[in-house]
C-alpha positions as CSV (number, residue, x, y, z in Angstrom):
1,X,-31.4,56.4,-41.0
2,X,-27.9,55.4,-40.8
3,X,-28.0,54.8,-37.5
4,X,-31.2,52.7,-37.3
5,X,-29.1,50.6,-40.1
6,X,-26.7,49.9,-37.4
7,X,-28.2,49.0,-34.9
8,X,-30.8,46.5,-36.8
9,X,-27.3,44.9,-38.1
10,X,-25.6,44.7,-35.0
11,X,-27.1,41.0,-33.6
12,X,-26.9,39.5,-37.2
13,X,-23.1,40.6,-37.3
14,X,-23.0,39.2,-33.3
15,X,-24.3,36.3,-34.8
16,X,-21.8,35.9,-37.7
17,X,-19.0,36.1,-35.6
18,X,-19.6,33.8,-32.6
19,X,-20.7,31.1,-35.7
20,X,-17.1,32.0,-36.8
21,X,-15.6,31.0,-33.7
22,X,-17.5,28.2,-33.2
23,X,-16.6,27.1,-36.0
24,X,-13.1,27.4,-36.1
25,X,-13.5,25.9,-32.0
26,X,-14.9,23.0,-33.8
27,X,-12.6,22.2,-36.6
28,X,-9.5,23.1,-34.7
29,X,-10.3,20.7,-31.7
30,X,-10.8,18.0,-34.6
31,X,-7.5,19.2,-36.4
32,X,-5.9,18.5,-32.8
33,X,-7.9,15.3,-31.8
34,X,-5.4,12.0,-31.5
35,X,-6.0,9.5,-34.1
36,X,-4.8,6.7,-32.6
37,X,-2.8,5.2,-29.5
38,X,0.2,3.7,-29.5
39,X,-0.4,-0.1,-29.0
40,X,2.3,-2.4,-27.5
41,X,3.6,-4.9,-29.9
42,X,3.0,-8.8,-27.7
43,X,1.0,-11.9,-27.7
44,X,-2.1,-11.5,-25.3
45,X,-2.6,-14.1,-22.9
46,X,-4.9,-16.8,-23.0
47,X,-7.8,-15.3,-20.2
48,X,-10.9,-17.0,-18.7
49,X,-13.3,-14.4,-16.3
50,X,-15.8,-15.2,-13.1
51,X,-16.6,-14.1,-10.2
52,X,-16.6,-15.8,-6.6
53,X,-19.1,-13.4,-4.2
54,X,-18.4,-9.8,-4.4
55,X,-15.0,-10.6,-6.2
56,X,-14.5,-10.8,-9.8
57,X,-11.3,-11.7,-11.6
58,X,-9.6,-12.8,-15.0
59,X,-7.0,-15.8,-15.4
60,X,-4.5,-15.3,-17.6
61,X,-2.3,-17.7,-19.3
62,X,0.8,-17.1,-21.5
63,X,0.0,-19.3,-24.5
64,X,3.4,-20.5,-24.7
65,X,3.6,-21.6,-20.8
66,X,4.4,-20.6,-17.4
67,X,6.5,-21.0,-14.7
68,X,4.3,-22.2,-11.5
69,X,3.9,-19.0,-9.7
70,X,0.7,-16.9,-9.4
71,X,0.7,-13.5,-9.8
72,X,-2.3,-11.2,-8.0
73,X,-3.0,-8.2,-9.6
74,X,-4.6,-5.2,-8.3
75,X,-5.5,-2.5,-11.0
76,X,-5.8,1.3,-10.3
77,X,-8.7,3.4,-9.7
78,X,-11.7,2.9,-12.6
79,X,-10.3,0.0,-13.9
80,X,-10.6,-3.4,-13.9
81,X,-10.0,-7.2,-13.8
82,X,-9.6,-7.1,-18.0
83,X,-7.1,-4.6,-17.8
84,X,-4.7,-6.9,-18.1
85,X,-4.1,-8.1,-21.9
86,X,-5.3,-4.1,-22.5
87,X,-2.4,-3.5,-25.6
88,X,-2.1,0.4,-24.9
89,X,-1.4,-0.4,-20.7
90,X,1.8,-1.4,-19.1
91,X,0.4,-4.7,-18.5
92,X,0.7,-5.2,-22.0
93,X,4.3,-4.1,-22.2
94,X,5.0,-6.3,-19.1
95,X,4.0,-9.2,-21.1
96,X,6.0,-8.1,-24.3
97,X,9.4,-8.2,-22.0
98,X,8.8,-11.4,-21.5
99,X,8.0,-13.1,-24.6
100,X,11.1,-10.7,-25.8
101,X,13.1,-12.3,-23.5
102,X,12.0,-16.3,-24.2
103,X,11.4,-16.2,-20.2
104,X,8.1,-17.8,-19.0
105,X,6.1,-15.8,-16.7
106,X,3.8,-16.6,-13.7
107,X,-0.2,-17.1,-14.3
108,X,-1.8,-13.9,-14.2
109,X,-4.7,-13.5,-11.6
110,X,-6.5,-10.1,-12.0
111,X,-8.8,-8.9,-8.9
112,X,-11.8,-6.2,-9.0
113,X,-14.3,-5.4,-6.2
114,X,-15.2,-2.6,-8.3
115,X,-13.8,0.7,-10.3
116,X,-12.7,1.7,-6.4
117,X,-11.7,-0.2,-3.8
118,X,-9.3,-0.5,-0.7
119,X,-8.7,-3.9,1.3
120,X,-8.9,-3.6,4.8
121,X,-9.3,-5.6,7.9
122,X,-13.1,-5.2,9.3
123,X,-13.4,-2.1,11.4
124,X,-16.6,0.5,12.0
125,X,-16.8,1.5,8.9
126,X,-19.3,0.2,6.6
127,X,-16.9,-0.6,3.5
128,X,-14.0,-2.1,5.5
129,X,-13.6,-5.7,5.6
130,X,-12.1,-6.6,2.3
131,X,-9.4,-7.7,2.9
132,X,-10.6,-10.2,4.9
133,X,-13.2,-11.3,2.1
134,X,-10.0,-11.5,-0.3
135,X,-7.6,-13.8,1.3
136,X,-10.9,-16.2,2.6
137,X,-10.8,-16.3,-1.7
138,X,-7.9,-17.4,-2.7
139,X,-7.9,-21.0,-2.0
140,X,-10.5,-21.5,-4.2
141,X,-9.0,-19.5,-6.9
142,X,-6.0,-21.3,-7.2
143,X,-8.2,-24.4,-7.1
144,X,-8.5,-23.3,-10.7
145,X,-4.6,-22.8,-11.4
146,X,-3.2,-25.7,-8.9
147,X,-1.2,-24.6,-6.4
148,X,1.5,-22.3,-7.1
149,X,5.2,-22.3,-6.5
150,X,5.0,-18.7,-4.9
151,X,2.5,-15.9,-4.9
152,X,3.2,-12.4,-5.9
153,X,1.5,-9.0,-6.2
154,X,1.5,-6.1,-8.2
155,X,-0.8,-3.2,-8.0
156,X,-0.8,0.2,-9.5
157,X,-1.9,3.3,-7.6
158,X,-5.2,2.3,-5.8
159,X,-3.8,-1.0,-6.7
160,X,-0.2,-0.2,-5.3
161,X,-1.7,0.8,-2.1
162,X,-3.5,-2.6,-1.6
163,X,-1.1,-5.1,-2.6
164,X,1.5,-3.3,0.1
165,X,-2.1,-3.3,2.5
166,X,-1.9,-7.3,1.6
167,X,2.1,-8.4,1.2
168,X,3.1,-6.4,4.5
169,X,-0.4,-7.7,6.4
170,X,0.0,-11.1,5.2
171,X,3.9,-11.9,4.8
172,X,3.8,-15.4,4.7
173,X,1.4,-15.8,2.3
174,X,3.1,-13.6,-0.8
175,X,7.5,-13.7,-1.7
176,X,7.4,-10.3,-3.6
177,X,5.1,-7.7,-3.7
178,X,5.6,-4.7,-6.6
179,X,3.4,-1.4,-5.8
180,X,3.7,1.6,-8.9
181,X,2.5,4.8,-7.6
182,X,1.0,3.4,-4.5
183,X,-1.1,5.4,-2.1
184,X,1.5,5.9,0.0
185,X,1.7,9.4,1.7
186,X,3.6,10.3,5.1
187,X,0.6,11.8,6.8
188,X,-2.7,10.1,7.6
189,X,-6.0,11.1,6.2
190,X,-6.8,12.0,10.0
191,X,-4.2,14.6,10.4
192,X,-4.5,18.1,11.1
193,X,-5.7,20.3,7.7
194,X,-2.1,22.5,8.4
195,X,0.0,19.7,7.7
196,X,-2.1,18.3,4.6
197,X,-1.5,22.0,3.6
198,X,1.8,21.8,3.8
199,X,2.2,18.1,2.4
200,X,0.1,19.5,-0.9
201,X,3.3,22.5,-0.8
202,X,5.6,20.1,-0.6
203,X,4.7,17.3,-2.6
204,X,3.3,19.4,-5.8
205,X,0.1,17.1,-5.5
206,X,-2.9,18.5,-6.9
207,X,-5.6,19.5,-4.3
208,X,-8.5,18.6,-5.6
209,X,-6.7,15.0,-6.0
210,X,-5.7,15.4,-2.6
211,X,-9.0,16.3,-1.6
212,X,-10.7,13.3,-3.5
213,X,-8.4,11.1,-1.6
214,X,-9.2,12.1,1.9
215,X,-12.7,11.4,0.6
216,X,-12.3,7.9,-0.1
217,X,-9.9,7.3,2.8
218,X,-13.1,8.2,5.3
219,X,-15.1,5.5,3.6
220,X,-12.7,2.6,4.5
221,X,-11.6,4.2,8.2
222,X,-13.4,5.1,10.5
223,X,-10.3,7.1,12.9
224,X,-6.7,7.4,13.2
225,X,-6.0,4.1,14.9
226,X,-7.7,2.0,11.8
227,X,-5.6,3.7,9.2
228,X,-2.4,3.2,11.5
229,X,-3.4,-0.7,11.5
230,X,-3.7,-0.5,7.1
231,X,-1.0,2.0,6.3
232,X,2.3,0.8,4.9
233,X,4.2,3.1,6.6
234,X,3.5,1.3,9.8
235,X,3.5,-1.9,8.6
236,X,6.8,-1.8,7.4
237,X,7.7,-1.7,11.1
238,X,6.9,-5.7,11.0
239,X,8.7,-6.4,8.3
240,X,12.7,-8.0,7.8
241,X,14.3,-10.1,6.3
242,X,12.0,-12.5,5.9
243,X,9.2,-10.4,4.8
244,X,8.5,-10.2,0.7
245,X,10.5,-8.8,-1.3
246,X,9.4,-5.6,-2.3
247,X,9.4,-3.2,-6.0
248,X,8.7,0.3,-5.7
249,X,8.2,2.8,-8.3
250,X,6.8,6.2,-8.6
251,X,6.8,9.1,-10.9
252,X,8.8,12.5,-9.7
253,X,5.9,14.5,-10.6
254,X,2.9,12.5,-9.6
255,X,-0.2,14.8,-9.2
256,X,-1.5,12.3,-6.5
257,X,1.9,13.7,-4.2
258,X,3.3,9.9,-3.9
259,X,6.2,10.5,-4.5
260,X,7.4,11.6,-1.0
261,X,5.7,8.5,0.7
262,X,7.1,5.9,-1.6
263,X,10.4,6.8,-1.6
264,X,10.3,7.2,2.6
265,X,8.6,3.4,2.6
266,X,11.8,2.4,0.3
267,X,14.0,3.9,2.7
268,X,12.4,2.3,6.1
269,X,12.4,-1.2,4.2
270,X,15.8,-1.3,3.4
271,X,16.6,0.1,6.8
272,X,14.4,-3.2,8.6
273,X,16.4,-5.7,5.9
274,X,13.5,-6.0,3.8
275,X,14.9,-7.0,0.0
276,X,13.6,-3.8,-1.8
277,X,13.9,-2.7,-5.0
278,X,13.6,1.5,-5.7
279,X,12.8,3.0,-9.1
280,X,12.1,6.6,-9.1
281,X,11.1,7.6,-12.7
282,X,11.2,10.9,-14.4
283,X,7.5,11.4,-15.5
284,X,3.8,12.1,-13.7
285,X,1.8,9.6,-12.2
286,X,2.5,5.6,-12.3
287,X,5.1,6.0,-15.4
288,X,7.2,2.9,-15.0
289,X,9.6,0.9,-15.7
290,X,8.5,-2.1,-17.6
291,X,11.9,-3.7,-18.1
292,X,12.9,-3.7,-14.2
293,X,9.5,-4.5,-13.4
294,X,9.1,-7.6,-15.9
295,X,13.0,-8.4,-14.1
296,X,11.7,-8.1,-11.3
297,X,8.5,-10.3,-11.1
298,X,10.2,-13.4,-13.0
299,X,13.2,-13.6,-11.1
């Protein structure tokens, strides 16, 4: 008897306990969930949204004025054009050193093809071409803001990777280009898999990252020779003197391995006489340096 007693007991008791850990799964995870996000403190700009084609964007305004120039910028991966005035982003603490510092800053342009995106010339494969598309646009964007006293760019990550694509493609058109964690790596996409190997070694990046980027690189080039004509590592080459000035900034331990390729792109601007601007910051993935950046777009 006593053992028939057992084992009728044993899936209720199975059951008791796994409730029991769900349960304590469940209100642990809620214990531990954030409450909140830290917001900056700052005015948000005045912004008006469209679209012209394919291209969508946001102008933004600082409500107390600006200074003439035009600032393009290119967001990151899954974001978009309204990312700008977005209080818990760096945007938003961009746009508190400023109104800290009584300084007026440039009208805001924000740019989105999409949640990704990269801009290249037209080539063989299917999704090239953008940024073609992008600079036939801007005349009649800043048909809306009058012409401006000098363009600039900033991008983060994806974003990073296209305003350098645009600045170093394009050098009379833009005076300063700032790229955070850009897409910059020393290999190409094309390279053999036994150096990506040991790039992912040396770098720290995270492989399925890695891997997600070789991905999207294949979409936008078709072969070696079109990432070669798109990669800032060879179109730094151009560049001197009078080429835009240029912010760079990138996180010692960024999971996406940019480090590495950002700091070498610093180091072969400065060497062709390109005004350049490094900031390596202690932290993961496109932590920056709002100050130096704010500084740096203004000046």
């Amino acid at each position: 008897m006593g053992l028939v007693s057992i084992r009728i007991h044993k899936p209720r008791l199975l059951l008791v306990i796994i409730t029991l850990l769900l349960a304590f799964w469940w209100g642990w995870s809620w214990i531990g969930r954030p409450r909140g996000v830290q917001e900056v403190a700052y005015t948000p700009a005045e912004s008006s949204c469209g679209n012209d084609g394919a291209l969508r964007y946001c102008i933004y305004r600082n409500r107390a004025g600006t200074n003439g120039d035009v600032l393009y910028h290119l967001h990151g991966r899954n974001l978009d054009e309204t990312s700008w005035n977005d209080s818990s982003y760096y945007t938003a603490m961009v746009q508190s050193e400023w109104q800290q510092s009584g300084a007026l800053p440039p009208i805001v342009i924000s740019l989105s093809y999409g949640s990704t995106w990269l801009l290249t010339a037209k080539g063989t494969a299917e999704q090239s071409g953008l940024l073609d598309d992008l600079m036939r646009r801007l005349p009649s964007l800043e048909r809306q803001t009058g012409q401006p006293r000098r363009r600039l760019l900033l991008g983060e990550s994806m974003g990073g990777l296209n305003v350098l694509i645009a600045g170093l493609s394009h050098p009379g058109h833009f005076a300063k280009v700032a790229a955070l964690c850009p897409g910059v790596y020393q290999l190409s996409p094309f390279a053999p898999v036994g150096e990506m190997e040991a790039a992912l070694q040396r770098t720290g990046a995270d492989p399925s990252i890695a891997f997600g980027i070789w991905v999207l690189s294949r979409r936008y080039f078709s072969n070696d020779r079109e990432w070669q004509a798109a990669s800032p590592m060879a179109l730094i080459e151009r560049a001197g003197p009078k080429s835009p000035a240029i912010y760079l900034s990138n996180g010692l331990y960024d999971a996406y391995g940019n480090f590495e390729g950002t700091h070498m792109l610093s180091q072969r601007a400065m060497k062709r006489g390109v005004k350049t601007e490094w900031h390596p910051v202690y932290g993961g993935h496109c932590a920056t340096d709002a100050k130096s950046l704010a500084a740096f777009l203004i000046s």
